[in-house]
MIDOSE-1310 file (N, C-alpha, C; in nm, 2 decimals, decimal comma, always signed):
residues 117
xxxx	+0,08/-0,12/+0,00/+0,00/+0,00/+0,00/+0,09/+0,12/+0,00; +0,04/+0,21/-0,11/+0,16/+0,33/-0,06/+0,06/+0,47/-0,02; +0,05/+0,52/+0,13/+0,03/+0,55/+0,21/-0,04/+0,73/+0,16; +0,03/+0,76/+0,03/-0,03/+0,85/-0,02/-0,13/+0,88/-0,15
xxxx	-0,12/+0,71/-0,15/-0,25/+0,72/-0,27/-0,38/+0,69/-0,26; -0,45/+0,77/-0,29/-0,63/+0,77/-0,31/-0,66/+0,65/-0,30; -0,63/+0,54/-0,42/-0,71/+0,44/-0,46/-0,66/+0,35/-0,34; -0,51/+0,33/-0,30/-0,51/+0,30/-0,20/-0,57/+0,28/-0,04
xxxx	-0,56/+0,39/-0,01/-0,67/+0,46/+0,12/-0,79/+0,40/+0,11; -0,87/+0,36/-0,02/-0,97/+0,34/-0,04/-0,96/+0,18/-0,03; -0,90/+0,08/-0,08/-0,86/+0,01/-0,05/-0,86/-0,05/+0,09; -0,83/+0,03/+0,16/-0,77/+0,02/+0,31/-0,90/+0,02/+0,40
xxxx	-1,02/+0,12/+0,36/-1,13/+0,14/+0,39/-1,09/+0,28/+0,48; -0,97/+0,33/+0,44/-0,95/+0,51/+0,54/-1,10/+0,56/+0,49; -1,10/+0,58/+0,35/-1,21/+0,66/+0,27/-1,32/+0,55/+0,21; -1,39/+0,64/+0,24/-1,50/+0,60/+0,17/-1,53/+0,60/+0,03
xxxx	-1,62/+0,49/+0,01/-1,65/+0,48/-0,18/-1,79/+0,38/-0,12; -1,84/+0,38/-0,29/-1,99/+0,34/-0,30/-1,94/+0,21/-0,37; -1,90/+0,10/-0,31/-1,84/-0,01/-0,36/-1,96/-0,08/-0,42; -1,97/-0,11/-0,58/-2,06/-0,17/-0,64/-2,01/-0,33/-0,71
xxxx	-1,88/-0,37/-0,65/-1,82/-0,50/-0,69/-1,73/-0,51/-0,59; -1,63/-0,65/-0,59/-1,53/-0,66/-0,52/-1,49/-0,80/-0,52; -1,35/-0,89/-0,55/-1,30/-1,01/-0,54/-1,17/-0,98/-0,46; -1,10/-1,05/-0,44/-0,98/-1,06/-0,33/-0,87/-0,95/-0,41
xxxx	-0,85/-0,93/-0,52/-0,78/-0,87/-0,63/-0,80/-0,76/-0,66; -0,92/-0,74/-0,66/-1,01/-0,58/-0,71/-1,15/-0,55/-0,65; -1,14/-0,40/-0,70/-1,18/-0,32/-0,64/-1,30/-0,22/-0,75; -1,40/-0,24/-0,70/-1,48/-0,12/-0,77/-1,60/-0,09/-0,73
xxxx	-1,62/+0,08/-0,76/-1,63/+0,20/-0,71/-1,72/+0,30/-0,77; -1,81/+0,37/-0,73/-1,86/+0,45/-0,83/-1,81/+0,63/-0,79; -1,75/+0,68/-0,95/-1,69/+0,77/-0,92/-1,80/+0,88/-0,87; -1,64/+1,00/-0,77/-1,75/+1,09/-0,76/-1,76/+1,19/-0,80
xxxx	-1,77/+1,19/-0,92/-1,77/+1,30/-1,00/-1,79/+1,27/-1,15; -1,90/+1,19/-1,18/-1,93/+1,09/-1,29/-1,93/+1,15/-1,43; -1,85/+1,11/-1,52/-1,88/+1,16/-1,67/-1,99/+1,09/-1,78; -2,09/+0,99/-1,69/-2,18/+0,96/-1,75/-2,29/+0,91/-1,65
xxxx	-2,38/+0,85/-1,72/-2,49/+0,78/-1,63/-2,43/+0,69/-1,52; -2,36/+0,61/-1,60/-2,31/+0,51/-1,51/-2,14/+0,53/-1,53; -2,06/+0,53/-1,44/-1,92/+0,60/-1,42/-1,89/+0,51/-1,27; -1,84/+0,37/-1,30/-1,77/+0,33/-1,23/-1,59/+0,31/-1,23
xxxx	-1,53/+0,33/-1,14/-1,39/+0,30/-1,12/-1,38/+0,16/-1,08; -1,26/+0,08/-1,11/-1,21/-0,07/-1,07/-1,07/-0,06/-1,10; -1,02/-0,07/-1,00/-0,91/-0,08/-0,94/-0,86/-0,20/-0,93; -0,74/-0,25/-0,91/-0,66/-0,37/-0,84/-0,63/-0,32/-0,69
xxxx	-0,67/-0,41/-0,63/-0,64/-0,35/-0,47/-0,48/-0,36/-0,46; -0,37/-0,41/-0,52/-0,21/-0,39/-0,54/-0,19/-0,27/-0,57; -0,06/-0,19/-0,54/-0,07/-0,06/-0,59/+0,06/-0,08/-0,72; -0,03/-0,02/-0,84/+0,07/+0,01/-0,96/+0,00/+0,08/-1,00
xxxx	+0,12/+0,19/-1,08/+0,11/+0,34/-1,10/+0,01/+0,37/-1,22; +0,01/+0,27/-1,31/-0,07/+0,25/-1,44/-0,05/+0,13/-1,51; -0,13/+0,15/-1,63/-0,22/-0,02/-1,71/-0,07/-0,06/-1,75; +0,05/-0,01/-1,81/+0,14/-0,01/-1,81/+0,20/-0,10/-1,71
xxxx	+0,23/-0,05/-1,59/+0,29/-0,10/-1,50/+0,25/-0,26/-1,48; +0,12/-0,27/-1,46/+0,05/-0,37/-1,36/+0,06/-0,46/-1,50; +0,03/-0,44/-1,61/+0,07/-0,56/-1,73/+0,22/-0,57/-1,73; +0,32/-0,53/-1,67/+0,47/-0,53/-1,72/+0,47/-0,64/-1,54
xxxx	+0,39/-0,57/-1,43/+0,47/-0,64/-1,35/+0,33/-0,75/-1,27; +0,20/-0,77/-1,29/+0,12/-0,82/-1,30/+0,03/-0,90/-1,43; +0,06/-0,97/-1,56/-0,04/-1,02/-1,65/-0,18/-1,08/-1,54; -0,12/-1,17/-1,46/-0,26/-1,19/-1,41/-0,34/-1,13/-1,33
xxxx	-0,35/-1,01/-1,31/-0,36/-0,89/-1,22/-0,42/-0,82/-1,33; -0,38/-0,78/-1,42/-0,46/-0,74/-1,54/-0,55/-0,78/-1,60; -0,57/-0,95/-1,62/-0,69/-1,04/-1,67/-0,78/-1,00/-1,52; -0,77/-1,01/-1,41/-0,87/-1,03/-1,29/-0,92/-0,86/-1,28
xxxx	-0,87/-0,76/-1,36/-0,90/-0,65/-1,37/-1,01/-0,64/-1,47; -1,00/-0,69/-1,59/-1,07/-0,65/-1,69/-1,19/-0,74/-1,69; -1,17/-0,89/-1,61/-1,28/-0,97/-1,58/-1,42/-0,85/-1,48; -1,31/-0,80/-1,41/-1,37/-0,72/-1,27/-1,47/-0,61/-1,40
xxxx	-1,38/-0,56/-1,47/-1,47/-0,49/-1,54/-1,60/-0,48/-1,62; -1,60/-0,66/-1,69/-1,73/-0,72/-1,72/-1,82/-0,75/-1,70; -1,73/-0,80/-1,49/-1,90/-0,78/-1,39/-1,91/-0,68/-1,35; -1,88/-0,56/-1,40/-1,96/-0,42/-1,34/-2,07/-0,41/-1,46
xxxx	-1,99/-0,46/-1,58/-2,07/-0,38/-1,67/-2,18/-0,49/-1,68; -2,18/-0,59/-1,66/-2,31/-0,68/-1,64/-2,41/-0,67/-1,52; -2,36/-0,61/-1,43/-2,38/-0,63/-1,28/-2,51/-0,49/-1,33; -2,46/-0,36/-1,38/-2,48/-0,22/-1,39/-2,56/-0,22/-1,51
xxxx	-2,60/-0,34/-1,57/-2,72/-0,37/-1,67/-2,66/-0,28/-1,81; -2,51/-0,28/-1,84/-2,49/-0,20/-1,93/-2,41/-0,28/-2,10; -2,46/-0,41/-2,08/-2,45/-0,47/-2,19/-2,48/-0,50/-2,31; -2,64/-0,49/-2,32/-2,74/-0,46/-2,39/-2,68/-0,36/-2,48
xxxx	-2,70/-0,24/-2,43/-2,65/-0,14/-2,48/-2,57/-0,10/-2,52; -2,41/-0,15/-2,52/-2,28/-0,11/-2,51/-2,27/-0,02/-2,38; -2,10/-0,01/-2,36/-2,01/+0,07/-2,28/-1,87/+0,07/-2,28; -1,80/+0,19/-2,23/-1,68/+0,19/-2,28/-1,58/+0,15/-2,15
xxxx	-1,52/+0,09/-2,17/-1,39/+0,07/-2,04/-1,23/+0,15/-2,10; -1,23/+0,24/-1,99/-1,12/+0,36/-2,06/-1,00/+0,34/-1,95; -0,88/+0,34/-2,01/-0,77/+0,38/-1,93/-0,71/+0,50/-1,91; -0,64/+0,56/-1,82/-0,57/+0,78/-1,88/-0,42/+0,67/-1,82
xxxx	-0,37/+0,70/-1,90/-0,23/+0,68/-1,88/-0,13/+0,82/-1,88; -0,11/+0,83/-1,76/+0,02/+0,95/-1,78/-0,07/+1,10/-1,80; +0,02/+1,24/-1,77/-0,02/+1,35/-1,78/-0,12/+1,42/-1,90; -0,08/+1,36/-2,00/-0,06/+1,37/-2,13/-0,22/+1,38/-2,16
xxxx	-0,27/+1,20/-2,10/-0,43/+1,13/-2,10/-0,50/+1,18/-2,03; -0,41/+1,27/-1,89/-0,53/+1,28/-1,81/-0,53/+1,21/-1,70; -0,46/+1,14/-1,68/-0,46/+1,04/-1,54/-0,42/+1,18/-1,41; -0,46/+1,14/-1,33/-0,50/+1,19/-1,20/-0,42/+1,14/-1,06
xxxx	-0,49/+1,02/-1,09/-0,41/+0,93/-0,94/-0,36/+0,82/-1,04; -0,27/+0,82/-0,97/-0,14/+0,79/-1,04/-0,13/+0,54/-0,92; -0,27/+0,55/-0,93/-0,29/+0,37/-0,91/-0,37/+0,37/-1,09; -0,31/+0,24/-1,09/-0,41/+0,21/-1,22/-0,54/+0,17/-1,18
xxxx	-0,64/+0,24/-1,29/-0,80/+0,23/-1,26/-0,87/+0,24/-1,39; -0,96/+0,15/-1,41/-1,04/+0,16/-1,54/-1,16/+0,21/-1,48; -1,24/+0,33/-1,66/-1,34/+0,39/-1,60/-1,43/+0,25/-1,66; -1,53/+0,24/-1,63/-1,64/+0,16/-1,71/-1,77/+0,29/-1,71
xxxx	-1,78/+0,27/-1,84/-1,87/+0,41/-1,86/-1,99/+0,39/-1,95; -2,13/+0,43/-1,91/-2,26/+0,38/-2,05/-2,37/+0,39/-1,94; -2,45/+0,38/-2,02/-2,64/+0,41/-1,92/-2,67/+0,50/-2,02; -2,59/+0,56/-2,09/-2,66/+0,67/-2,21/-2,57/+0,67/-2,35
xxxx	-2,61/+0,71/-2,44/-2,49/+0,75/-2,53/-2,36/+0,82/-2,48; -2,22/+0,74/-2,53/-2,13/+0,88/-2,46/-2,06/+0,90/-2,60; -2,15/+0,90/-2,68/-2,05/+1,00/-2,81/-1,94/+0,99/-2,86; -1,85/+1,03/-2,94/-1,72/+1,02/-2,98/-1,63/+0,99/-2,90
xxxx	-1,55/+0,92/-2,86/-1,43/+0,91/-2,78/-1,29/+1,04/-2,76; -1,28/+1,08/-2,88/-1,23/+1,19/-2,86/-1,28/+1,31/-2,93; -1,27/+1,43/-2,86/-1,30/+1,57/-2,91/-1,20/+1,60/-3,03; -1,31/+1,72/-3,12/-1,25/+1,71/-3,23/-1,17/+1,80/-3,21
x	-1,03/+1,82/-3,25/-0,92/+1,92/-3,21/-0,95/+1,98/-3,35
């Protein structure tokens, strides 16, 4: 656990979250500050910095991540319809907290993936 990260703390149960899944490995969360209808976070409860890291120094930690992600999106009735599972890697993307965390995102249309520059 490294002592200054969000997702960690959360983890830990310092902070609170609106836990909508959970297996021995991962973790998931509904964000708070949602970019759609449905805007869950899932985590690996292990701390690595990003999708990068945790595939270089966890493969099986990454399969139990993205499994984690298919029961949100089944769990959150968002299959039917499609949804998107997003990573922010680095400054660049947008990443924030610096644990790796997929968004799982859908309940409505979410439009283009990226804005038109």
């Amino acid at each position: 656990m490294d002592n200054n990260c969000l997702f960690c703390r959360i983890v830990a149960g310092e902070i609170p979250a609106t836990v909508v899944h959970e297996t021995d490995t991962t973790l998931a969360f509904r964000d708070i500050d949602p970019k759609a209808a449905v805007h869950v976070l899932v985590i690996p409860k292990a701390h690595h910095a990003d999708v990068v890291a945790l595939a270089q120094d966890d493969p099986a930690g990454s399969a139990a991540l993205l499994a984690a992600c298919a029961a949100v999106a089944e769990g959150e009735g968002l299959r039917a319809d499609g949804f998107r599972v997003l990573f922010n890697t680095g400054g660049y993307a947008g990443q924030e907290v610096f644990h790796v965390h997929a968004h799982v995102l859908g309940g409505e249309p979410l439009g283009p993936m990226l804005a038109i520059r």
